[in-house]
C-alpha positions as CSV (number, residue, x, y, z in Angstrom):
1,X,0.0,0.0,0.0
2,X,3.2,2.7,0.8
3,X,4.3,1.7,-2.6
4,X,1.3,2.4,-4.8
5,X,0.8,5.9,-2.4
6,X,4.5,7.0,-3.2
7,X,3.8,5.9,-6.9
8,X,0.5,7.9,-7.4
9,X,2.5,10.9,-5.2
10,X,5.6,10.6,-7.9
11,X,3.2,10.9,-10.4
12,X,0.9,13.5,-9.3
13,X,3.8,15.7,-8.9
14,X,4.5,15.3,-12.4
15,X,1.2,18.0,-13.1
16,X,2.2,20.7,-10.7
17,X,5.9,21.3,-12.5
18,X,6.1,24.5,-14.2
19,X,8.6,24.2,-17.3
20,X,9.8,27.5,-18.6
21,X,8.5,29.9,-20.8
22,X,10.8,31.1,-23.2
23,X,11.2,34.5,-24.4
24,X,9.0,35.3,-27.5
25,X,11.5,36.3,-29.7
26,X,14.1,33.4,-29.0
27,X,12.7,31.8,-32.1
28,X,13.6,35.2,-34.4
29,X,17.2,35.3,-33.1
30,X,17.6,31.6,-33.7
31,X,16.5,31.5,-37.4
32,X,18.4,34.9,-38.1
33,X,21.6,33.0,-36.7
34,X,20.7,30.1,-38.9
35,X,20.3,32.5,-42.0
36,X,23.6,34.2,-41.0
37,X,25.7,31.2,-40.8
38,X,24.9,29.7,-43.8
39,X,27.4,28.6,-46.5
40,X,26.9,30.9,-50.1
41,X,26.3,28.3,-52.5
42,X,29.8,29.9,-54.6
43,X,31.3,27.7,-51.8
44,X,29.5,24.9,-52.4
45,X,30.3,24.9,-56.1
46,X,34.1,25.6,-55.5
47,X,34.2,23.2,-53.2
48,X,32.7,20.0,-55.4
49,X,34.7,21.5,-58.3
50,X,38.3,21.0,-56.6
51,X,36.6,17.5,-55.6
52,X,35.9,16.3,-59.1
53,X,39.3,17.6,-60.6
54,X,41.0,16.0,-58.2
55,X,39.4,12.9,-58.5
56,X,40.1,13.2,-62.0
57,X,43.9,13.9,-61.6
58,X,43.9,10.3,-59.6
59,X,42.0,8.2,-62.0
60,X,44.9,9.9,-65.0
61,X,47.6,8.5,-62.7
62,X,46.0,5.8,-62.1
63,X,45.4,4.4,-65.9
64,X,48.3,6.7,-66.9
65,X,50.5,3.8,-64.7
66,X,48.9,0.9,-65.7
67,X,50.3,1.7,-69.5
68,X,53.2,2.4,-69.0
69,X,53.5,-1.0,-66.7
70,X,52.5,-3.4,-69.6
71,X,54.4,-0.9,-71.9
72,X,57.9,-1.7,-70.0
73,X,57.0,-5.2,-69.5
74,X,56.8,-5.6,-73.2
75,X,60.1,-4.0,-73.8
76,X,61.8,-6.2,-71.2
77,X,60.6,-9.3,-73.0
78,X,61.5,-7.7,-76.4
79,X,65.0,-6.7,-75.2
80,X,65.4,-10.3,-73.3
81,X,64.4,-12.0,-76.7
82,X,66.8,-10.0,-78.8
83,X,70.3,-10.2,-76.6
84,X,69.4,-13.9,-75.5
85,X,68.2,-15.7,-78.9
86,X,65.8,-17.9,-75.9
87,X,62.3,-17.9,-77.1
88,X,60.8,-19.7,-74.8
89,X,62.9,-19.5,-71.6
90,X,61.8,-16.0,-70.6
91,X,62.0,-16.0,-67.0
92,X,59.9,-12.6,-65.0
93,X,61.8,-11.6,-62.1
């Protein structure tokens, strides 16, 4: 019986809280800071600009070294070939 009079006591105190009242131009000043600290959209564009050429820079350097590996491994078996005379005893190091 204490335990169900301390529960509706708990609970009942619940109604009698005040919560607090806010000033009524606190919503104003907080969408005026929001409008103030917003990004310009030149930003934005800069911004995915230097992302995209740079991404682009990587994927030339990227293909740009794949060449050039199967380019020199094709001129290391061509230069074996020629100062050997072994055709088929081309050993990759």
């Amino acid at each position: 019986m204490e335990i169900n009079t301390w529960i509706e006591a708990v609970l009942a105190s619940a109604e009698t809280v005040k919560f607090a009242e806010p000033k009524a131009d606190l919503y104003e000043k907080i969408q005026q800071k929001i409008k103030e600290e917003q990004v310009s959209t030149h930003w934005g564009i800069s911004i995915a600009a230097a992302f995209i050429v740079l991404i682009g820079v990587n994927l030339f350097f990227v293909f740009h070294q794949k060449n050039t590996e199967k380019f020199t491994q094709v001129n290391t078996e061509v230069t074996y070939i020629l100062t050997s005379n072994q055709l088929y005893s081309y050993d990759k190091n």
